[in-house]
OpenMM code with the backbone's topology and positions (N, CA, C; nanometers):
from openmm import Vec3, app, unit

residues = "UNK UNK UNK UNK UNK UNK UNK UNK UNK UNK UNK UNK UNK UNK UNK UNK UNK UNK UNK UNK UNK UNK UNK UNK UNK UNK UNK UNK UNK UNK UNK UNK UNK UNK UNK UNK UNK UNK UNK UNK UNK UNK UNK UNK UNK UNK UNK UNK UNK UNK UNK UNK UNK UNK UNK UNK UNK UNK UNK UNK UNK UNK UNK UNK UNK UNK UNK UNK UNK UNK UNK UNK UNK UNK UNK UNK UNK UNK UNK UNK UNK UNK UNK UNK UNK UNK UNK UNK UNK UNK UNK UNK UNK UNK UNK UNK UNK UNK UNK UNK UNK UNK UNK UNK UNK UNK UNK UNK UNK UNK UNK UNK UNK UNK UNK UNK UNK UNK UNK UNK UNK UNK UNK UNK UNK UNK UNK UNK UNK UNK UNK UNK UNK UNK UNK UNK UNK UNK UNK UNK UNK UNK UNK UNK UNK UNK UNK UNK UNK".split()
positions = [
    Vec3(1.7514, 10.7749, 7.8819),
    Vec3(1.6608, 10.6617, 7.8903),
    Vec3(1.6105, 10.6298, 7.7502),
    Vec3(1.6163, 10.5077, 7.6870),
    Vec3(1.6095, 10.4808, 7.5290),
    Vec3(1.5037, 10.3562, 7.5490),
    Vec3(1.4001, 10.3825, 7.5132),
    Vec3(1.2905, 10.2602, 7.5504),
    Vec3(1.3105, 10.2306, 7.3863),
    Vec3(1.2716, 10.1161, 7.3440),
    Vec3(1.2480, 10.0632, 7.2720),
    Vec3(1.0966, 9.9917, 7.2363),
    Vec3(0.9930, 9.9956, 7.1293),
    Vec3(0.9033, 9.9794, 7.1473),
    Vec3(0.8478, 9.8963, 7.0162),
    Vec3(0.8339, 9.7242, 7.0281),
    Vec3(0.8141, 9.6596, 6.8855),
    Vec3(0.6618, 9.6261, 6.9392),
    Vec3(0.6212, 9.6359, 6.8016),
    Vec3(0.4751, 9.5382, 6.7773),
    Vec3(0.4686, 9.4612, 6.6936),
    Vec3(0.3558, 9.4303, 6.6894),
    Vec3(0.3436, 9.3388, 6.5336),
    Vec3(0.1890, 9.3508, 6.4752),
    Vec3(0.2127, 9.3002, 6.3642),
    Vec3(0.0236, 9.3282, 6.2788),
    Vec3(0.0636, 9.2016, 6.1784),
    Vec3(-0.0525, 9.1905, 6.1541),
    Vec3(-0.1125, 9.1711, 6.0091),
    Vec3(-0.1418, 9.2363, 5.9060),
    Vec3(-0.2219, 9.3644, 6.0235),
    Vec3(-0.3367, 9.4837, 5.9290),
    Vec3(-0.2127, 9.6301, 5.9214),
    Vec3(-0.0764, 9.6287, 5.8785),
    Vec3(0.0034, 9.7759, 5.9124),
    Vec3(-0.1148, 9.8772, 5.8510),
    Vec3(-0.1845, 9.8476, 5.7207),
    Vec3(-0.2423, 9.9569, 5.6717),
    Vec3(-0.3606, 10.0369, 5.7579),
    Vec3(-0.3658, 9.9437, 5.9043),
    Vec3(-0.4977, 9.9830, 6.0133),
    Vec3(-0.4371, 10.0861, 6.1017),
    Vec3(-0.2485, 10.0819, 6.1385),
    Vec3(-0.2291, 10.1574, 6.2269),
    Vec3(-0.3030, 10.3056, 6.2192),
    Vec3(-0.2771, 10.3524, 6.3090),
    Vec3(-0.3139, 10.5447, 6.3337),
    Vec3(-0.2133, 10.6108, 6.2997),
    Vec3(-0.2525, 10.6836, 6.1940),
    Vec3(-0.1143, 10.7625, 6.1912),
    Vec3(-0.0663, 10.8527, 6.2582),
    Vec3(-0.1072, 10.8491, 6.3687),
    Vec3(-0.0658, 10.9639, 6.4682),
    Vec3(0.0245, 10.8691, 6.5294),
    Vec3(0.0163, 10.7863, 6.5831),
    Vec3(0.0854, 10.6075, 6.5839),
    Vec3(0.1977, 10.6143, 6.5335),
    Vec3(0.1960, 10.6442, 6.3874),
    Vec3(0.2992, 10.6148, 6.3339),
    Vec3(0.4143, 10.7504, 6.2881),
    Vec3(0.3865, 10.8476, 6.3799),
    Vec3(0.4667, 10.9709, 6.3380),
    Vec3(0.6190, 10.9733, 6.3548),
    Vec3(0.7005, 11.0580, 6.3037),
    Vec3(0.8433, 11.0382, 6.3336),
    Vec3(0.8692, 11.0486, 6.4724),
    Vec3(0.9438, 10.9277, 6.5336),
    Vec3(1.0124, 11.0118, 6.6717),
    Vec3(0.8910, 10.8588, 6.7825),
    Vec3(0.7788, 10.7981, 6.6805),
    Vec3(0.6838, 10.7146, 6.7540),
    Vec3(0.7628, 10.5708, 6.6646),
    Vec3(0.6313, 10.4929, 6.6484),
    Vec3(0.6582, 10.3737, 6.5551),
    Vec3(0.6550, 10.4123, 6.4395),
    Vec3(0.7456, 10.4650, 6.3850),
    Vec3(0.7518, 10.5452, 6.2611),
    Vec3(0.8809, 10.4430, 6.1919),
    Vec3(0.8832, 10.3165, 6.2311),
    Vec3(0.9897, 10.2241, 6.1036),
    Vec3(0.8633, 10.0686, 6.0670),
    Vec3(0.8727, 10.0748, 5.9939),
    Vec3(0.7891, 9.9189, 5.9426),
    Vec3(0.8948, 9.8095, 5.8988),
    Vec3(0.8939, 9.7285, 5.9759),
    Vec3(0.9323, 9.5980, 5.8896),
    Vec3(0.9020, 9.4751, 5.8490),
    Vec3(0.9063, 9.4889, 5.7535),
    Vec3(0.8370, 9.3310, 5.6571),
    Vec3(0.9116, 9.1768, 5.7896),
    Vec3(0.8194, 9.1355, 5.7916),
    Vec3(0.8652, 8.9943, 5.8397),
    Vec3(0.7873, 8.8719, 5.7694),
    Vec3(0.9024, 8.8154, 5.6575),
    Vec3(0.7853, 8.7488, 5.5114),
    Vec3(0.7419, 8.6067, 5.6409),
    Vec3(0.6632, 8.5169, 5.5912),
    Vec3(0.5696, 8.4184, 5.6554),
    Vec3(0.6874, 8.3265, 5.6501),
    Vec3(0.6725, 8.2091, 5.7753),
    Vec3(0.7797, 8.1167, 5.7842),
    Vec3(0.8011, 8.0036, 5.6056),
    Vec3(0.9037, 7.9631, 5.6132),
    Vec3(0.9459, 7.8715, 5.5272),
    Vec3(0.9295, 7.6993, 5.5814),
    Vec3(0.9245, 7.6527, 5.4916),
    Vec3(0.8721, 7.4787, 5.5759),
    Vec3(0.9551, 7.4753, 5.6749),
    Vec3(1.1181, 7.4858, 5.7026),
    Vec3(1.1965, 7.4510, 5.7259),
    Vec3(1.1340, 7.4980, 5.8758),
    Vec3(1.1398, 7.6553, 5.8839),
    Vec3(1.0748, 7.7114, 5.9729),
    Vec3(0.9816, 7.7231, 6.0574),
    Vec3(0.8394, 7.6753, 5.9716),
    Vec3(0.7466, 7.6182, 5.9955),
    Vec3(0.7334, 7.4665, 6.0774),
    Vec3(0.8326, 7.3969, 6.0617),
    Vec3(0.8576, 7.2401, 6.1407),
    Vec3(0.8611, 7.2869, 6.2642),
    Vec3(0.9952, 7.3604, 6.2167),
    Vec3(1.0351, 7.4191, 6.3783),
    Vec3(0.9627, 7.4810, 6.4910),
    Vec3(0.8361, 7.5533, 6.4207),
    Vec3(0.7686, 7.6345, 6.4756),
    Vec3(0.6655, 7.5015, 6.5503),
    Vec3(0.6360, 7.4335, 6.4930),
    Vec3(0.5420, 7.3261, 6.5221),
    Vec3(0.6069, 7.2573, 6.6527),
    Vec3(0.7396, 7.1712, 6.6290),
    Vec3(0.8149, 7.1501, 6.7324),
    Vec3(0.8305, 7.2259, 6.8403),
    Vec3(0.8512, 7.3546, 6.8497),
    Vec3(0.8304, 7.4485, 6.9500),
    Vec3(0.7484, 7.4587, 7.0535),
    Vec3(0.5982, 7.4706, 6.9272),
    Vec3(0.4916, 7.4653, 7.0083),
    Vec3(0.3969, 7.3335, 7.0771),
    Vec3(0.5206, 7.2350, 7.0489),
    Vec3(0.4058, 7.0974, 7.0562),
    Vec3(0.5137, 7.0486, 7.1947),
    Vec3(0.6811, 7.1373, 7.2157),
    Vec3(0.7397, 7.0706, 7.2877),
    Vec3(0.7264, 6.9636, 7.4353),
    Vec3(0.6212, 6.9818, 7.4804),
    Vec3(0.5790, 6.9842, 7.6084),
    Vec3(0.4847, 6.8614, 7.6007),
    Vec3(0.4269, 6.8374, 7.4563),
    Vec3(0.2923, 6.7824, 7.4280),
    Vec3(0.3276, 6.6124, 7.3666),
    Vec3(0.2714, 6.5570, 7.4387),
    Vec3(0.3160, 6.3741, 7.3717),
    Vec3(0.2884, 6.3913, 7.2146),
    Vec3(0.3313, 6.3242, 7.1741),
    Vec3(0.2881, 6.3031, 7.0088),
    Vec3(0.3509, 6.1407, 6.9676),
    Vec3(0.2696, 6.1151, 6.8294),
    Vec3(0.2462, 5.9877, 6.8532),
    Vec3(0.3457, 5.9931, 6.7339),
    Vec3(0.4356, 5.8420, 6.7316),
    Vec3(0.5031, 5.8118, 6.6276),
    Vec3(0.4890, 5.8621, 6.5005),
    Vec3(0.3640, 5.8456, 6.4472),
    Vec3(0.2980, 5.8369, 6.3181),
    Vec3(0.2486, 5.9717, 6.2996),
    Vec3(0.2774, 6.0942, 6.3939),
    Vec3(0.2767, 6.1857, 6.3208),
    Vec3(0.4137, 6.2375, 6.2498),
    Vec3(0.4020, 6.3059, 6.1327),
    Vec3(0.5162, 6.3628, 6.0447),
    Vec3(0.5001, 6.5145, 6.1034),
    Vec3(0.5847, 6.5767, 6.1640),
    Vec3(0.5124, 6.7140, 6.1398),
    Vec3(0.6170, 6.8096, 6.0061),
    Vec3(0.6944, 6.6991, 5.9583),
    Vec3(0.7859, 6.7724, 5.8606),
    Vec3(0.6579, 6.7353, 5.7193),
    Vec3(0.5910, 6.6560, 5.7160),
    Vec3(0.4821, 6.6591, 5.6267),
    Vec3(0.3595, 6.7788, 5.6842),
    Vec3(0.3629, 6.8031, 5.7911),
    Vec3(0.2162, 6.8959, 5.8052),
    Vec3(0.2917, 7.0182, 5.8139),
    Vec3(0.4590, 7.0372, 5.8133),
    Vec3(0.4829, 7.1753, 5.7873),
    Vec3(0.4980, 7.1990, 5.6143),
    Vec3(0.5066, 7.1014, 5.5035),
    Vec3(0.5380, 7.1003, 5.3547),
    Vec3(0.3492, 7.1330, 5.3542),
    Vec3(0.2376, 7.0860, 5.3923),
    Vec3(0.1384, 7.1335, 5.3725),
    Vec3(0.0815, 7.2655, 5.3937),
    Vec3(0.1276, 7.3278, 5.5029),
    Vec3(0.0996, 7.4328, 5.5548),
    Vec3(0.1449, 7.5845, 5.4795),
    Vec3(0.1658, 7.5782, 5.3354),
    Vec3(0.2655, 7.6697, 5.2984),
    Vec3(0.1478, 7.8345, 5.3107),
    Vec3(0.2214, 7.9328, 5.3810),
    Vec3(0.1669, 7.9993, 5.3702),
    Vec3(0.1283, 8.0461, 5.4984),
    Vec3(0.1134, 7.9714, 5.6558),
    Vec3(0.0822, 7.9605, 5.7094),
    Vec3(0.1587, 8.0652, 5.8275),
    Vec3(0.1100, 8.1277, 5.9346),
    Vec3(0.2139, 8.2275, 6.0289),
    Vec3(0.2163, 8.1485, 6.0952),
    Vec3(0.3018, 8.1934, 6.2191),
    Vec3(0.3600, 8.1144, 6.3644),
    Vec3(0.2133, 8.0876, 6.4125),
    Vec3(0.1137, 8.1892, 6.4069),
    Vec3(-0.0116, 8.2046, 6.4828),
    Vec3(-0.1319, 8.0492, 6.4277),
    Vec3(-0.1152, 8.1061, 6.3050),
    Vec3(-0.1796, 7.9501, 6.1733),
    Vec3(-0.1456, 7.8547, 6.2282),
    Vec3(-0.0283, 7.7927, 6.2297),
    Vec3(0.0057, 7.6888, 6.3170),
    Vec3(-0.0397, 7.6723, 6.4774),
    Vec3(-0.0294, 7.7536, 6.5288),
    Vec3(-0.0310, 7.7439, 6.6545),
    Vec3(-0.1812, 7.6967, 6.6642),
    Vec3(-0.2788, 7.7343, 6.5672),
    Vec3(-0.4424, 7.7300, 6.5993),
    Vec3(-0.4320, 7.5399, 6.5670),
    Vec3(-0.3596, 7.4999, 6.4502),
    Vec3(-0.3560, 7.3647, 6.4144),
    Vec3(-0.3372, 7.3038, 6.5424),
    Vec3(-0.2398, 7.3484, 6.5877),
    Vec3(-0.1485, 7.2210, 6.6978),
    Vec3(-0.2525, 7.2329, 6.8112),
    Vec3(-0.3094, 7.3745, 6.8532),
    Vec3(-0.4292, 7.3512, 6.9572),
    Vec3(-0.5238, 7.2742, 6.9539),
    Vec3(-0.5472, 7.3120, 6.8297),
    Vec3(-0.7116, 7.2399, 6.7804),
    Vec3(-0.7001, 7.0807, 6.7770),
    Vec3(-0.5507, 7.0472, 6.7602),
    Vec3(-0.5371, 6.8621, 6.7903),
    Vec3(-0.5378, 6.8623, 6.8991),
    Vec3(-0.4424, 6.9313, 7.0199),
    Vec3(-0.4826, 6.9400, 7.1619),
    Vec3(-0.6120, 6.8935, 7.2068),
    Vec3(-0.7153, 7.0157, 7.1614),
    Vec3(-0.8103, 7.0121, 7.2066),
    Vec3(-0.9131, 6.8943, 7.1364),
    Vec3(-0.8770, 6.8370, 7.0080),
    Vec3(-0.9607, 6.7381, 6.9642),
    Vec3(-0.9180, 6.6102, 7.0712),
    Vec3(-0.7765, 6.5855, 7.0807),
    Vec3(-0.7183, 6.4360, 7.2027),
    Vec3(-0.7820, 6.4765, 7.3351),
    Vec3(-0.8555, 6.6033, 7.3996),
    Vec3(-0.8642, 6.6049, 7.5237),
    Vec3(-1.0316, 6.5639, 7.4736),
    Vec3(-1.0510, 6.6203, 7.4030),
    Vec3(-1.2524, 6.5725, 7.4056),
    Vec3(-1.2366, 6.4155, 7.3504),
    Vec3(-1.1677, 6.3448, 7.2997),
    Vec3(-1.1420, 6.2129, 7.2693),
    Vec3(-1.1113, 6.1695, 7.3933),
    Vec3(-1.0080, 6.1823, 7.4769),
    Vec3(-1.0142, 6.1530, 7.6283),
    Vec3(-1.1333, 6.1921, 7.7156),
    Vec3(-1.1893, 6.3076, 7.7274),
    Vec3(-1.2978, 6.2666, 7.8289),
    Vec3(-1.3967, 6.1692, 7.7739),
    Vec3(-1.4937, 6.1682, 7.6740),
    Vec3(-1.5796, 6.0745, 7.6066),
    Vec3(-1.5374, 5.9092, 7.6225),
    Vec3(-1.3694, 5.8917, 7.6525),
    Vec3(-1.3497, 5.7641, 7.6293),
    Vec3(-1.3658, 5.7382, 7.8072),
    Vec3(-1.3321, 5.8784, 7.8838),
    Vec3(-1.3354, 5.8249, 8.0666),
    Vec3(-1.4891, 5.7743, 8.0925),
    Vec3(-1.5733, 5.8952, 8.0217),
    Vec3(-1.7108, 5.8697, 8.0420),
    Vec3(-1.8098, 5.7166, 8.0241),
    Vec3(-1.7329, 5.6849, 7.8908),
    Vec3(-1.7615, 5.5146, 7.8692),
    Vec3(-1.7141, 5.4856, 7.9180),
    Vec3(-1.6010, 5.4779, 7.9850),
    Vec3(-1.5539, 5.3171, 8.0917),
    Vec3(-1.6788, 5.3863, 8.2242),
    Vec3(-1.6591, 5.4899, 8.2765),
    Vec3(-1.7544, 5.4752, 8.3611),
    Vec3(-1.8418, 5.4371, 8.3447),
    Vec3(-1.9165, 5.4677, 8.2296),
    Vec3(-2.0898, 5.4272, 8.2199),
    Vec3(-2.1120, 5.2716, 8.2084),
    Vec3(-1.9326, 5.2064, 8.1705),
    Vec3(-1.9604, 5.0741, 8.1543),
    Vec3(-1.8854, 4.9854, 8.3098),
    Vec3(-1.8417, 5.0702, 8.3685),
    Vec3(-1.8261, 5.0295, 8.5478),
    Vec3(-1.9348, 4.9953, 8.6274),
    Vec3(-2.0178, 5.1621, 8.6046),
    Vec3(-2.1475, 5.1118, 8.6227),
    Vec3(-2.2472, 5.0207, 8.5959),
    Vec3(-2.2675, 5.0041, 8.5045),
    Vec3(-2.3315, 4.8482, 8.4265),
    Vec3(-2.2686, 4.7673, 8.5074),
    Vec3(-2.1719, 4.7803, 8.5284),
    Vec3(-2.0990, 4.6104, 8.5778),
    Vec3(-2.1383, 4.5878, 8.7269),
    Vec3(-2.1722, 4.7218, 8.7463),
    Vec3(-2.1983, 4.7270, 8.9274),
    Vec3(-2.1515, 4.7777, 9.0007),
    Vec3(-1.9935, 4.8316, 8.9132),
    Vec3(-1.8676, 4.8538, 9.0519),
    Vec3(-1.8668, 4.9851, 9.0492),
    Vec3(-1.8361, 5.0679, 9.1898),
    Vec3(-1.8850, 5.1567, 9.2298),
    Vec3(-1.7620, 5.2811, 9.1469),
    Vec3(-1.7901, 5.3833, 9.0562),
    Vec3(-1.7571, 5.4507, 9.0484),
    Vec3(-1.6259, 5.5558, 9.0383),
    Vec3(-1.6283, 5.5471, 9.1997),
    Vec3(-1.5329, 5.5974, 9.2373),
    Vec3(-1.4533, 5.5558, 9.3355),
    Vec3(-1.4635, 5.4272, 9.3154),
    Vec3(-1.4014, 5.3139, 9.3851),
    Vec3(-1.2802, 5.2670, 9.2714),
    Vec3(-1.3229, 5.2851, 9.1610),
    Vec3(-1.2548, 5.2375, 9.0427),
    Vec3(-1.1066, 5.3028, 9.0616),
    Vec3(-1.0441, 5.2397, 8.9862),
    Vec3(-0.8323, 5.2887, 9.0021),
    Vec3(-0.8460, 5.4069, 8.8710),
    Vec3(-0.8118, 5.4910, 8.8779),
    Vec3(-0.7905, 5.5682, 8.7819),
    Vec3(-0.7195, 5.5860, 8.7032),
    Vec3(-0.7025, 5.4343, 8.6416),
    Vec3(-0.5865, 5.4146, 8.5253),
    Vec3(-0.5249, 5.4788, 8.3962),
    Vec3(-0.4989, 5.4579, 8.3404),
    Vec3(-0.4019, 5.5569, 8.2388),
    Vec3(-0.4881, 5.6277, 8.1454),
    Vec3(-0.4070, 5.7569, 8.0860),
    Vec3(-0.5266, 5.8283, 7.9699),
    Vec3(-0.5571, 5.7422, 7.8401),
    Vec3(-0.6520, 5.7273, 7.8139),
    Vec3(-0.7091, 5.6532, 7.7517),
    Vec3(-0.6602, 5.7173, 7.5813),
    Vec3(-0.6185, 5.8529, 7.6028),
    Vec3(-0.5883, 5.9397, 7.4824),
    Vec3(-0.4378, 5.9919, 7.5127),
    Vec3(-0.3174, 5.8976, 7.5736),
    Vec3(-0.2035, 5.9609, 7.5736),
    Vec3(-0.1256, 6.0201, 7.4973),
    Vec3(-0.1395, 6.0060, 7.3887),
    Vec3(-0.0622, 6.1159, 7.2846),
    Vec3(-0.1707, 6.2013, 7.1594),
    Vec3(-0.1083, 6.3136, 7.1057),
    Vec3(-0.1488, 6.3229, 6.9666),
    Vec3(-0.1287, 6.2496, 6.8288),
    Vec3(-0.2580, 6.2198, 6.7680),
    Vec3(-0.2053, 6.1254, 6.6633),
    Vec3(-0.2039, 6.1646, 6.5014),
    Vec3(-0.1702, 6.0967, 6.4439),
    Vec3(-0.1856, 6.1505, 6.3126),
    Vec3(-0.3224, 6.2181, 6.2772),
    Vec3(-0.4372, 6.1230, 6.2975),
    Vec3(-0.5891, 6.1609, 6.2986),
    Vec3(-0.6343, 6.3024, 6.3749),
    Vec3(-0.5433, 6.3086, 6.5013),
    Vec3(-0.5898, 6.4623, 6.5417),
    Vec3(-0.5396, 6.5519, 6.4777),
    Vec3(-0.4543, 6.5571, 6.3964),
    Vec3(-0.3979, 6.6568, 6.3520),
    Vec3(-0.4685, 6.7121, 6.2063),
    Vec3(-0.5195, 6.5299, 6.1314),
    Vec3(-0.5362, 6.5349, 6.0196),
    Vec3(-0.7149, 6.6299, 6.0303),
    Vec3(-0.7845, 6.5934, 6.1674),
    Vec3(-0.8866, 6.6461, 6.1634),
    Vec3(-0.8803, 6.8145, 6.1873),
    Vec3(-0.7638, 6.8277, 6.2654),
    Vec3(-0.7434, 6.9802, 6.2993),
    Vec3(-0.6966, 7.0755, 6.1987),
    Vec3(-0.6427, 6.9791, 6.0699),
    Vec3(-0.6316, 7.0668, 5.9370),
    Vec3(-0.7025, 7.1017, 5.8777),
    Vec3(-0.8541, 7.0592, 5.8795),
    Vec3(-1.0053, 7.0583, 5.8135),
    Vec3(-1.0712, 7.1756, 5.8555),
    Vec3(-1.0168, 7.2120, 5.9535),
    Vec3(-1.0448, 7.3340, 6.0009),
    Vec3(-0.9438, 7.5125, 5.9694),
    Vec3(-0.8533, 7.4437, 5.9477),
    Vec3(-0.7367, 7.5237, 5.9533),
    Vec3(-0.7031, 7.6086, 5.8243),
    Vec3(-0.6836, 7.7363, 5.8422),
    Vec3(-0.6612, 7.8291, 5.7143),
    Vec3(-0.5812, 7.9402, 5.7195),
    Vec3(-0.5203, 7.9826, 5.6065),
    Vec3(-0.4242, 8.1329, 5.6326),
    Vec3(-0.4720, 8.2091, 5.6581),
    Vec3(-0.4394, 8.2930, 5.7609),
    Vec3(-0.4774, 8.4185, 5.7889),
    Vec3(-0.4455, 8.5302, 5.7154),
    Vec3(-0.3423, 8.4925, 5.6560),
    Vec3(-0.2926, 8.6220, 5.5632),
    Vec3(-0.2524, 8.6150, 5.4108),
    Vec3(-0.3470, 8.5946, 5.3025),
    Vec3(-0.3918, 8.5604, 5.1688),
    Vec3(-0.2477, 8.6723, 5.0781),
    Vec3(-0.2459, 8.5997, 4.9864),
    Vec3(-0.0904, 8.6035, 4.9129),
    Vec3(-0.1301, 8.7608, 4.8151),
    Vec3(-0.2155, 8.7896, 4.7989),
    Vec3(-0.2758, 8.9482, 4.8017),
    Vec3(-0.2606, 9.0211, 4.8748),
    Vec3(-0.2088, 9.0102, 5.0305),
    Vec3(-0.1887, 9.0875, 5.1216),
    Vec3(-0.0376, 9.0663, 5.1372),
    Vec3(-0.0098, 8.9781, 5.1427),
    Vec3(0.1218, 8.9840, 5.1770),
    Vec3(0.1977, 9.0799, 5.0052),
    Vec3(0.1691, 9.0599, 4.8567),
    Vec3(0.2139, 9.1375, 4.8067),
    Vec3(0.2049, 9.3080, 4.8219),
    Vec3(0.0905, 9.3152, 4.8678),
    Vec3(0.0514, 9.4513, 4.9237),
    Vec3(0.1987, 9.4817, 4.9864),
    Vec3(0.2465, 9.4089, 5.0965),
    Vec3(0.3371, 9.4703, 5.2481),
    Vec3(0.4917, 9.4187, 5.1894),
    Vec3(0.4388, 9.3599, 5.0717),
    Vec3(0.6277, 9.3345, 5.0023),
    Vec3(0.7412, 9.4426, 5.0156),
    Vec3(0.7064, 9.5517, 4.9643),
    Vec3(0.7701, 9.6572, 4.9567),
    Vec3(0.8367, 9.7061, 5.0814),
    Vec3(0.7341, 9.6733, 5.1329),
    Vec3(0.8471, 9.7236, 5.3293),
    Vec3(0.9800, 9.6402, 5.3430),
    Vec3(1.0572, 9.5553, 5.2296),
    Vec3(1.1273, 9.4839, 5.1978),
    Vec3(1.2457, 9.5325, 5.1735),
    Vec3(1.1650, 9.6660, 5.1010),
    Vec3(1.2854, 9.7102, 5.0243),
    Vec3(1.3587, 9.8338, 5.1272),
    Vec3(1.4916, 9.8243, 5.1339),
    Vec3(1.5194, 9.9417, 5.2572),
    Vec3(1.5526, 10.1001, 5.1719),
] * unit.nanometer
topology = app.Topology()
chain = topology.addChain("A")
for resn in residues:
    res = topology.addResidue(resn, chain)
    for name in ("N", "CA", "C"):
        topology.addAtom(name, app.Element.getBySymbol(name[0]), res)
């Protein structure tokens, strides 16, 4: 019976070394941070499912991102997610509040299209304002060496 057993880190220098004894997880391997090329891809991956609007580039927000892990990205592409869904409820809430004004009942109203159907350039551009490496080019020279076999 041959189990096989991968993890992953950021922090290798945190494992336990009891963790890491011969015969346990006793091999390290460097896995360097994606390349733009990589990075697109990674974006595409994670956005597959998700509308997006013409006017985003994501081959421009992967040339910005240098430096960035699968994980880095992944917080970007949420954080536009989640900026188009609070842009969609706020925009349901005004047509209601302005249904009401008009008189007409509520929930009588047709529940017409999302008012926020895709991601746009702007969500993304705001979700970069937030967005940072997790793993600073001091650390990654630190874990270079696990490079070398």
């Amino acid at each position: 019976k041959n189990v096989f057993v991968i993890g992953a880190t950021n922090r290798p220098e945190q494992l336990d070394n009891a963790l890491c004894r011969p015969g346990r997880l006793d091999t390290l391997v460097y896995v360097p941070r994606p390349d733009e090329t990589s990075r697109e891809s990674i974006l595409r991956a994670q956005l597959r499912k998700t509308p997006v609007a013409g006017d985003v580039d994501l081959k421009y927000i992967a040339s910005k991102t240098h430096g960035f892990s699968g994980a880095d990205l992944g917080f970007v592409t949420q954080r536009a997610v989640k900026l188009a869904i609070k842009e969609s409820i706020a925009a349901d809430i005004e047509r209601q509040k302005e249904r009401e004004a008009a008189g007409e009942d509520a929930m009588d109203a047709d529940e017409g299209e999302d008012p926020v159907p895709e991601l746009t350039r702007r969500h993304f551009e705001e979700a970069m304002q937030a967005a940072r490496r997790s793993v600073s080019d001091v650390e990654i020279r630190r874990y270079e060496p696990l490079l070398k076999p």
